[in-house]
C-alpha positions as CSV (number, residue, x, y, z in Angstrom):
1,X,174.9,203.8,-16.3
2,X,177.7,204.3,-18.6
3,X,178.2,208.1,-17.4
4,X,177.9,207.3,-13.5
5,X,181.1,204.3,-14.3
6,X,182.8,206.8,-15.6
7,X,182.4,209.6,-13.5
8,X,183.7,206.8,-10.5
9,X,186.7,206.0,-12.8
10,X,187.8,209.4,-12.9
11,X,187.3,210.3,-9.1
12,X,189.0,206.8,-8.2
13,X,191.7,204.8,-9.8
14,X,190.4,202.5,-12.5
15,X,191.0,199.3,-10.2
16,X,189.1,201.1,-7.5
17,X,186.8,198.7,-5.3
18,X,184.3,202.0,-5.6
19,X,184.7,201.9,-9.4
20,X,183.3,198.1,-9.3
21,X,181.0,198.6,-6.8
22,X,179.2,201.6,-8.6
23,X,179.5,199.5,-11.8
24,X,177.9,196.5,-9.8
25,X,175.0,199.0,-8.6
26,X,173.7,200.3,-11.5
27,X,174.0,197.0,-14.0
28,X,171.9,195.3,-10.9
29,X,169.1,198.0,-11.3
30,X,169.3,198.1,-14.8
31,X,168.8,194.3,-15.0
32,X,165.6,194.5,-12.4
33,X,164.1,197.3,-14.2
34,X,164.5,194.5,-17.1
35,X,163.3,192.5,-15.5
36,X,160.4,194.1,-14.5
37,X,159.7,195.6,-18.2
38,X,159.2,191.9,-19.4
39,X,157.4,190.6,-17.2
40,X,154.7,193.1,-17.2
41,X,154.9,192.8,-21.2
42,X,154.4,189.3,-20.9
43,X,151.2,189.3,-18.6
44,X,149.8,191.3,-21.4
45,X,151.2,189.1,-24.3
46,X,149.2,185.9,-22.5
47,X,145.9,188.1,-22.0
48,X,145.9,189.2,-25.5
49,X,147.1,186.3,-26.9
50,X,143.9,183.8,-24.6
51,X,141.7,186.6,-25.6
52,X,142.1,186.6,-29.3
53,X,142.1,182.4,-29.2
54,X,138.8,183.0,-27.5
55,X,137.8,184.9,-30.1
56,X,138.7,182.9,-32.9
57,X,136.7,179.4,-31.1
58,X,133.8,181.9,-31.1
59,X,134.1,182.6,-34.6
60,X,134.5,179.3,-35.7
61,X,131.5,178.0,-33.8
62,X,129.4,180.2,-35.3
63,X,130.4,180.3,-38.9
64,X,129.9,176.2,-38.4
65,X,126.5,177.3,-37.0
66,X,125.5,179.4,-39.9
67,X,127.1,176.8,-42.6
68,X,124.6,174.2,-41.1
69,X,122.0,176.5,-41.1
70,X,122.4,177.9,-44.7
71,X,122.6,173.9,-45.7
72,X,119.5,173.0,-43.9
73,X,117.7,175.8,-45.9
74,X,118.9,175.1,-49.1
75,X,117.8,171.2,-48.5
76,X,114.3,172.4,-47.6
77,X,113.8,174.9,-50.8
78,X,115.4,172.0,-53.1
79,X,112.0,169.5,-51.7
């Protein structure tokens, strides 16, 4: 961006109207392509992040399961 500025500067004075337009250009595709960059990392950020809470509720459940379970025998070798 910074090398298509100045390359306008030099062919133009630096008050040029072609100088800000070409400035105005590329900061405005810059900015989209941003734009763009984050959004599509934050589509992933969500799935990852639903899929690993998913993971951790299944988890949970089923150490609670197997707690209950490993209590439940111990009670019946104990009688």
């Amino acid at each position: 961006m910074r090398q298509t500025v100045a390359a306008a500067a030099a062919a133009a004075g630096a008050n040029s109207q072609s100088v800000i337009a070409t400035f105005a250009q590329e900061h405005s595709s810059v900015a989209a392509s941003t734009s763009a960059t984050v959004s599509a990392s934050s589509v992933t950020v969500t799935s990852t992040t639903t899929t690993n809470a998913r993971r951790t509720a299944v988890t949970s459940k089923l150490e609670k399961e197997n707690a209950a379970v490993c209590e439940g025998s111990s009670r019946n070798a104990i009688q």
